[in-house]
N, C-alpha and C positions, 0 to 999 in steps of 0.2 A: 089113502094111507097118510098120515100126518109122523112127516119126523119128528124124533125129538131130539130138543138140544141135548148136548155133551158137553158136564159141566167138568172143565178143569179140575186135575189132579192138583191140591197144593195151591200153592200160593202163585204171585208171578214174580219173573226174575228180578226184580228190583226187587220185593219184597227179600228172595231168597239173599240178594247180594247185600242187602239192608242187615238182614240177622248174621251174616259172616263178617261186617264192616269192610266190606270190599265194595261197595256200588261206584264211591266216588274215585279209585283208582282204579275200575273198569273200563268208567266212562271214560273218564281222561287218555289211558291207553286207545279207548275206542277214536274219539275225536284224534289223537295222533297218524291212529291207522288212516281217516278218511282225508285229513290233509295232507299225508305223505301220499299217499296216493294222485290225488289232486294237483299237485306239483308237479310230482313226474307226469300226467296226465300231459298238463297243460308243455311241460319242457320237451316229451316228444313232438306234441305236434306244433310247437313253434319249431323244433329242430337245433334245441339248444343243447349241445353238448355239455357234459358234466362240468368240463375246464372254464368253459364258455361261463356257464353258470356261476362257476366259481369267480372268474374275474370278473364278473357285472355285479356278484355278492360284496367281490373286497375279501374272498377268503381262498383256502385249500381244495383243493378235490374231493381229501379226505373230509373233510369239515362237512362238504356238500351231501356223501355219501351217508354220514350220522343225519344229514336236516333227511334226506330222504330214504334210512330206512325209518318203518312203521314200528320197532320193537324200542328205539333210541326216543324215551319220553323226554330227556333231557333237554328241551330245546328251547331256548328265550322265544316269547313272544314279539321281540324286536327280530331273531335271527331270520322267523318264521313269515314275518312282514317283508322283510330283504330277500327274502328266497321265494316269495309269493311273485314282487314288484320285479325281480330277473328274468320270471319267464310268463311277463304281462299281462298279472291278475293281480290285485289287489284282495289285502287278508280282513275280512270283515268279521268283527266279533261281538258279540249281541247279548246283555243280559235281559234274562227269561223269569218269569215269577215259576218256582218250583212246583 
């Protein structure tokens, strides 16, 4: 018995986020979500507390709390580099041909 492929419904989600003009404020939200993530990642298992974080950043608790939730896109790529280098990783950013 030979299967056959199953061609997609539609287009694909870049295409769909392309026609809404949403793809590029997707992404970006996207990419926030994996580096807020990543930070807390790395700050639990160094064991660096919020506070802790915050005075090796040069800032607030609350400050700290905006770098790491995932919903707060608001964030300098200097803040993000400072709060990467507090809990011993380095922020690497890379341009990509589209």
């Amino acid at each position: 018995m030979v299967e056959k492929a199953i061609s997609p419904v539609g287009g694909s989600l870049e295409s769909f986020l392309d026609e809404l003009g949403e793809r590029e404020e997707v992404y970006g939200a996207a990419i926030k979500r994996v580096l807020s993530w990543e930070i807390e990642c790395a700050r639990k298992e160094k064991a660096v507390s919020k506070s802790e974080m915050a005075a090796r950043i040069g800032t607030s608790r609350t400050q700290v709390k905006r770098i790491l939730d995932p919903e707060n896109v608001a964030v300098s790529l200097d803040t993000l580099e400072r709060a990467a280098r507090s809990v011993g990783k380095k922020l690497k950013i890379e341009l990509v041909d589209a």
